[in-house]
Structure formats: C-alpha cells, structure tokens
C-alpha positions as CSV (number, residue, x, y, z in Angstrom):
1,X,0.0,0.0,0.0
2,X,1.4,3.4,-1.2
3,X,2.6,5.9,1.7
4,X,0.1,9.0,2.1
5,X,1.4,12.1,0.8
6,X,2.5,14.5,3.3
7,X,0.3,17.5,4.4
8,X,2.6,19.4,3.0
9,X,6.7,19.3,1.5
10,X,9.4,21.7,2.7
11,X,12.7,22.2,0.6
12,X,15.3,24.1,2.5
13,X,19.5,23.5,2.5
14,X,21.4,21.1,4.9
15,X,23.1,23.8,6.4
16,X,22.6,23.4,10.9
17,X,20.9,26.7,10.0
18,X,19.1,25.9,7.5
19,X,17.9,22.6,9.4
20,X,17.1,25.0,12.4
21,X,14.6,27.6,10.3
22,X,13.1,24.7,8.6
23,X,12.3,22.8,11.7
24,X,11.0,26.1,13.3
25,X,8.5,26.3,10.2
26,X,7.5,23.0,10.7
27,X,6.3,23.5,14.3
28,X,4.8,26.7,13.8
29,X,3.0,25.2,10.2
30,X,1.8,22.4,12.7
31,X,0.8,24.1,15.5
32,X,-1.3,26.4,13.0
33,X,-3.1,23.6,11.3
34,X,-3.3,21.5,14.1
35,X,-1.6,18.4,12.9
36,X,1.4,16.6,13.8
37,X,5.0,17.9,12.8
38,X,5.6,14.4,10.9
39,X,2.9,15.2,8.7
40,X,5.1,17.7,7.2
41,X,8.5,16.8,5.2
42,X,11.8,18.7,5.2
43,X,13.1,17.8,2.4
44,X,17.2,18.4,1.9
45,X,18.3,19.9,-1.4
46,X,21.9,20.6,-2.1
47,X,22.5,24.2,-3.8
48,X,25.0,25.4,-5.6
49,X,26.2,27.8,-3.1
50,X,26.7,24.9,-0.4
51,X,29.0,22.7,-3.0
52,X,31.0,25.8,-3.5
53,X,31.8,26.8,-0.1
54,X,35.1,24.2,0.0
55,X,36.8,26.4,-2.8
56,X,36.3,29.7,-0.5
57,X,35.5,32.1,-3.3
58,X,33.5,34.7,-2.6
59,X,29.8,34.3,-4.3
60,X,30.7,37.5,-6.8
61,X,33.0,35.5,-8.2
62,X,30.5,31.8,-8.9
63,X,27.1,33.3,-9.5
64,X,25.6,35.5,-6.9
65,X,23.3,35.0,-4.0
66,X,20.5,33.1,-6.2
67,X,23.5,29.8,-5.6
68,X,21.6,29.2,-2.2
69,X,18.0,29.0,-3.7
70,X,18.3,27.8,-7.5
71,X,17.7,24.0,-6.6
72,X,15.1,24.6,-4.2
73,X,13.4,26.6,-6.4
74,X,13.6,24.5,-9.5
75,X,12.2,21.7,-7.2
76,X,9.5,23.5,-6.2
77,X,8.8,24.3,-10.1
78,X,9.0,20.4,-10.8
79,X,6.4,20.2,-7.7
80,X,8.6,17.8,-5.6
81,X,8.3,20.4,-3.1
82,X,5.8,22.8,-1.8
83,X,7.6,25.7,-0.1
84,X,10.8,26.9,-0.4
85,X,12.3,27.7,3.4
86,X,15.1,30.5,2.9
87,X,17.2,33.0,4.3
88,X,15.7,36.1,2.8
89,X,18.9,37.9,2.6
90,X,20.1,34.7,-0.1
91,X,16.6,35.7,-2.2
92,X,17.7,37.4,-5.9
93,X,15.7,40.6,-6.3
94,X,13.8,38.9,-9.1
95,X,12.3,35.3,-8.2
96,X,12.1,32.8,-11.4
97,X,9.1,32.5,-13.3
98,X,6.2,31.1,-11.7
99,X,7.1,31.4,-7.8
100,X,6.7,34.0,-5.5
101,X,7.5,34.8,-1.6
102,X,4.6,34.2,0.0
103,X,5.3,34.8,4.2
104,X,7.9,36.2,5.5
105,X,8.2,35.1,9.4
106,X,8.7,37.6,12.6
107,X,11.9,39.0,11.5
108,X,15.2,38.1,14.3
109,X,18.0,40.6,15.6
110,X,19.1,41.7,12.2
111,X,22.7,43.5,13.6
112,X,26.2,42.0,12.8
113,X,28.1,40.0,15.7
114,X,31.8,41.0,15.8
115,X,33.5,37.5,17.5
116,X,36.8,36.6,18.1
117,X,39.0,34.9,20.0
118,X,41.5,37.4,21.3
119,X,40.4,41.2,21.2
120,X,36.7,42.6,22.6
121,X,36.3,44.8,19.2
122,X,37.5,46.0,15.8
123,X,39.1,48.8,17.3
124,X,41.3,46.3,19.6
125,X,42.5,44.8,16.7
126,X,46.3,44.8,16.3
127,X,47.3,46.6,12.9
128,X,47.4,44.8,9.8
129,X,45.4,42.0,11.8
130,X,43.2,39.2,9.1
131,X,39.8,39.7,9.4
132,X,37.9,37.0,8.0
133,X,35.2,37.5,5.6
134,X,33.4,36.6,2.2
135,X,31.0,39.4,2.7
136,X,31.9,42.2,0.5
137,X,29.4,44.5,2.6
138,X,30.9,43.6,5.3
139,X,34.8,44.0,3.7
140,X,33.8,47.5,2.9
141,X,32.2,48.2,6.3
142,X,35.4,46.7,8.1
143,X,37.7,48.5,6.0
144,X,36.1,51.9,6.3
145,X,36.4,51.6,10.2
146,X,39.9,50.0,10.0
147,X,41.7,50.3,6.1
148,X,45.0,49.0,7.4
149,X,43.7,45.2,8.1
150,X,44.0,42.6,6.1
151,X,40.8,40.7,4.9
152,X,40.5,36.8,4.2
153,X,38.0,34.8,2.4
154,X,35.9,33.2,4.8
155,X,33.4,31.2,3.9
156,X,31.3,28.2,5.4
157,X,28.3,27.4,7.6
158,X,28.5,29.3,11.0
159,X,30.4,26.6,12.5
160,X,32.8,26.1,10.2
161,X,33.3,29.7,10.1
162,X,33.6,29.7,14.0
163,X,36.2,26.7,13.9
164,X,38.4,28.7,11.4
165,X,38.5,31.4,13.4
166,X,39.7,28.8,16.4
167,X,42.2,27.9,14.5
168,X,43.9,31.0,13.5
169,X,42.7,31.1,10.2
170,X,41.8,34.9,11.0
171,X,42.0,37.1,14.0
172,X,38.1,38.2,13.6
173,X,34.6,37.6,11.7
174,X,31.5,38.8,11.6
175,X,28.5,36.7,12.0
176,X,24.5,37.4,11.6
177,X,23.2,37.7,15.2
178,X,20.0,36.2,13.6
179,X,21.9,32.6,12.7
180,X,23.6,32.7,16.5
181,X,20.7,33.6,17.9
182,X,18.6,30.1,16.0
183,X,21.5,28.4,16.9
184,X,21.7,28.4,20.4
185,X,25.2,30.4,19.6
186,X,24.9,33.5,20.9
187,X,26.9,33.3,23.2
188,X,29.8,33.1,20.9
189,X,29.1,36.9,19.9
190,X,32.3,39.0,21.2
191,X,30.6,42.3,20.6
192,X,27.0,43.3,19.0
193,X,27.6,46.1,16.2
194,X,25.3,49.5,16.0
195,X,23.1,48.7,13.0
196,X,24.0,52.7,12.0
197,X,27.9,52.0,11.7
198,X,27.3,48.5,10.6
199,X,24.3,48.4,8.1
200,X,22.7,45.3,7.6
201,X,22.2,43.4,4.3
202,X,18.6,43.4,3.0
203,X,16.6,41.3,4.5
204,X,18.5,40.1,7.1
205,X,17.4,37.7,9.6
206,X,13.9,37.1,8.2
207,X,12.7,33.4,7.1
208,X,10.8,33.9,3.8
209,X,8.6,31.2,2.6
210,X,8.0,30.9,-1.3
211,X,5.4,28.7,-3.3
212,X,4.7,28.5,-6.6
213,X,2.8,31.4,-8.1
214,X,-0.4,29.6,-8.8
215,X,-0.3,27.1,-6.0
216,X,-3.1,28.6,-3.7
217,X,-3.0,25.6,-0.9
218,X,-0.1,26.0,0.3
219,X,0.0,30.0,-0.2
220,X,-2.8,29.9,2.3
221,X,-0.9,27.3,4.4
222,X,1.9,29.5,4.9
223,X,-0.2,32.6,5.4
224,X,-0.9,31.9,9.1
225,X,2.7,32.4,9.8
226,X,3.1,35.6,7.6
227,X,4.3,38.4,10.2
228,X,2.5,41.3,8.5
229,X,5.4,44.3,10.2
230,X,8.5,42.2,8.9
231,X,6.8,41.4,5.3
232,X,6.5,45.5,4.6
233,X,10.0,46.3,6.1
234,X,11.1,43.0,3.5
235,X,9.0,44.6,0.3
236,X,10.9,47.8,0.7
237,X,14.1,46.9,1.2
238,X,13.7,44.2,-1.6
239,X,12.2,47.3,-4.3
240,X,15.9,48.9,-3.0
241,X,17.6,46.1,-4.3
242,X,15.4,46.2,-7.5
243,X,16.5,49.6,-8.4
244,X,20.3,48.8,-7.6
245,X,20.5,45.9,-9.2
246,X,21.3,44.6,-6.1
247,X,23.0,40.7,-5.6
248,X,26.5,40.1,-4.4
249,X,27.9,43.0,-6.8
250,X,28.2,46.1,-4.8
251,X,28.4,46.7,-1.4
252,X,24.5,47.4,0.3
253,X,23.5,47.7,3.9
254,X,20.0,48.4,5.0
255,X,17.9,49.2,8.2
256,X,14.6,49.8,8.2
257,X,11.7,50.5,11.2
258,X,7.9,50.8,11.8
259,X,6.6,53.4,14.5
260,X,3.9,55.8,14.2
261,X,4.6,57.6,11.4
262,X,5.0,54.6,9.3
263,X,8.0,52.6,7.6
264,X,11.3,54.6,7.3
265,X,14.5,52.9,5.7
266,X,17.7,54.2,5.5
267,X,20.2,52.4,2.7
268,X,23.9,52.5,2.3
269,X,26.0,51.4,-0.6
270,X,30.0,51.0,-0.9
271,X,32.8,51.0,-2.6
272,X,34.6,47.6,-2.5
273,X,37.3,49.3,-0.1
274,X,34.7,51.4,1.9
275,X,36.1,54.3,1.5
276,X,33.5,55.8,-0.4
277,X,29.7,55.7,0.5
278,X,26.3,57.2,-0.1
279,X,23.3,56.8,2.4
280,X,19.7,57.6,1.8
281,X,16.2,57.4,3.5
282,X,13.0,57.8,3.2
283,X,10.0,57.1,5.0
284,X,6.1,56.6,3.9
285,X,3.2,53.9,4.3
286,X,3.5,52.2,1.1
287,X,7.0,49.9,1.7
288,X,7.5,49.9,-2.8
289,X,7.2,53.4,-3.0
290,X,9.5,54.1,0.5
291,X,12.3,51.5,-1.2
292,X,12.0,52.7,-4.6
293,X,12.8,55.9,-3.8
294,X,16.1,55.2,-1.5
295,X,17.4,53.0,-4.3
296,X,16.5,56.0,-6.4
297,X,17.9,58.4,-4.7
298,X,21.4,56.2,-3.9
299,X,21.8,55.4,-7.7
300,X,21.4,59.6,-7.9
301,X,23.6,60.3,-5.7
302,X,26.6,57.7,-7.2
303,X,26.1,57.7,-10.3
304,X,25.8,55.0,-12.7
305,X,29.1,55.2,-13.9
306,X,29.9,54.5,-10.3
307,X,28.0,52.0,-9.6
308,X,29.3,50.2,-13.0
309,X,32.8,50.4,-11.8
310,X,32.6,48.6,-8.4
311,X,30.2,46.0,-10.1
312,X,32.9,45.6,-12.2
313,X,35.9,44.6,-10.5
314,X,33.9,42.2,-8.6
C-alpha cells in the first residue's frame, strides 16, 4: 500500500541553520493547522552555493546570492516540493518564473556579531590583523572603520566559520546575530555592532517562505505564519535592491523601522574598499514606494558610472 502524501513538502539547505529555520516552520506550520509535525516533510536539497563553499570564493566571483536557492526553487517548479524555506537575505531581487514569496516570518535581531578569540572589538584589533570574511558588505564596512587590516575569504556554515577562526585562520569575523541567535550560539558573539555603523544586508534575519505562483493551498498554508510588520520592512528593502540591481555586486547595507509615522528605511552602498559611500532614507506607508525611492535616490547620488565600476571589478 502506497505511503500517504504529506500534508505538505518543505525544501530548504542542509546547512545546521538551515535545518534549524526549517524545523521552526515546521512546528509553527503544525501548530497552525493543528496536525502533527511528521505530517510535514523537510526535504534536503543541495544548492550550488553549499557545493561551492570548499573552494572559498566569494559568491561575486561563482554566480551571486540566487546559488543558495536555484535547486530549491527548481524543485519546487517540478512540484517535488511545496515551499521553499530561505534566508531572505540569499533571495535574488527577481524570483524565477512562476514562484513567488509568499510569508515572511517575525523578523530576528538583524545586527552583525563581531566575534573573536582574542580582542573585545574591531578597534582592539592589532594593525594589519586578518579579518575574515566573504561578505563584500561587510569587507567594505570593516575596511572603512579599520583600512589598514587585512581581509581573508571566509566562507562556510557558521560553525565552520567559528572553527576557522579557532584555529587561527583569522584574528576576527563577523556573524549574523539572527543565525547565533537560531543556533543556540549567541553566546559566541564577542561584541553586537550599532546597526548605523554597521548596516545590515537586506533582509537580514527574516525566514521567507516561497510557493509556486499559482499554487493557492499551500500559499494559504503558509499565510498563518506571515508576520505582517517584517513582510513590509522585507518589500521595501527588496524594491531597493530592485533599483540597484542589487545581488552580491556592490556593497549594500540596510535598516529599516515601523513606529507611528510609518516605515522609514535608510540604505547604504559602498565602494569595495569602503572608503567611499552614499546613504539615503525615506520614509512613507507604502513599503514599494519608501524602497524605490532610497534606491532611487542612492543610484542619484553615485552615479551610474559609479555604480558600474565597483560591479565591475567584482
């Protein structure tokens, strides 16, 4: 007799973290439909981006950030999966055909963790000290504070990245407090950066669920765990992107905030060495309109010619 189908199919990386967000979907999918977490299957698809991490070059120089979500999204167009479970900040600006984000859950801590081994802070850091990252936002925000260090490719999940850093492959790093915090590794966190100094990417530390465009069972599945304040912080600071072209090319950091007045966002964009920036902000009800117009105004301010020379020596 042939095994029921599942209540519902979950495709998501092998990453610990990636485990971790899926699981937490899972249970919060469960608990919202009222049936048991076996019901629903995590299913583990190998991307691109993961097979790539042993060489240690940065993602500018394989494909971008789409690496981490081509294979789970061309599963879910095959329909051997339902939902896509993803970091939002590894989403391209423009999803393939026929899919789009459906959910985006409660948005975590979305500031930097400086962490190492030997020093309290970047500013403790002995000159000409390796500072380990793959991150070109965070290369150029490192460099801008402290140009004379030295910055090494550092790539992995978060524990491999914390074991190199045991070992003396670099002196310091930079980790997502989100990741720590769905980890259980917070701890690990040497010193939390100001989100104003240290910009975050887009989208970071937000689970974003997509489906398939015209799959409306499980867009309504997922719905129940769509947090409605983190989806229109999400919208704007992906319709910044859009207007930068944004992926792994150029340097972009951006914090946005709800309060009474609305949704205000405030992006940054780099020069590889960070030591030339433009910031912009703008604030409003409708998130496309508020993220249009900082992208706007940041393309404006640098110039395209600008903009095409950094993309280019990436």
């Amino acid at each position: 007799m042939q095994s029921p189908l599942p209540f519902l199919r979950l495709g998501t990386r092998g990453s610990p973290l990636a485990l971790a967000q899926a699981r937490l979907v899972r249970r919060l999918l469960a608990e919202a439909h009222s049936v048991p977490e076996d019901d629903i299957a995590i299913e583990v698809i190998s991307t691109g981006g993961d097979r790539s991490q042993a060489s240690n070059a940065s993602l500018t120089e394989i494909g971008g950030k789409g690496l981490f979500t081509k294979e789970i999204d061309e599963a879910m167009l095959q329909g051997r999966v339902d939902v896509g479970v993803h970091s939002s900040k590894d989403v391209a600006t423009r999803l393939p055909d026929g899919l789009r984000l459906a959910a985006f859950l409660e948005r975590e801590d979305v500031r930097d963790a400086f962490i190492s081994v030997t020093v309290q802070s970047l500013d403790h850091l002995p000159e000409r000290a390796k500072f380990g990252t793959s991150s070109i936002r965070r290369k150029a925000q490192v460099l801008r504070q402290r140009p004379d260090l030295e910055v090494v490719p550092f790539r992995g999940n978060v524990g491999t990245r914390l074991e190199k850093l045991m070992s003396g492959v670099a002196d310091a790093t930079m980790l997502a407090m989100a990741g720590l915090n769905r980890l259980g590794e917070s701890h690990r966190a040497t010193a939390v950066l100001d989100p104003e100094l240290f910009m975050p990417a887009p989208a970071q530390g937000a689970i974003g669920l997509a489906v398939r465009s015209d799959d409306e069972r499980a867009a309504a599945l997922v719905a129940p765990l769509d947090h409605a304040p983190t989806h229109r912080t999400l919208i704007a600071e992906r319709a910044m992107l859009a207007v930068l072209d944004g992926s792994c090319r150029t340097p972009v950091g951006a914090l946005t905030t709800i309060g009474g007045t609305g949704l205000t966002l405030r992006g940054e964009i780099l020069s590889l060495d960070g030591q030339t920036s433009f910031t912009a902000g703008a604030d409003g009800d409708d998130p496309l309109v508020v993220g249009r117009q900082v992208g706007e105004d940041l393309v404006a301010q640098a110039g395209t010619e600008w903009l095409a020379q950094w993309a280019a020596e990436t």
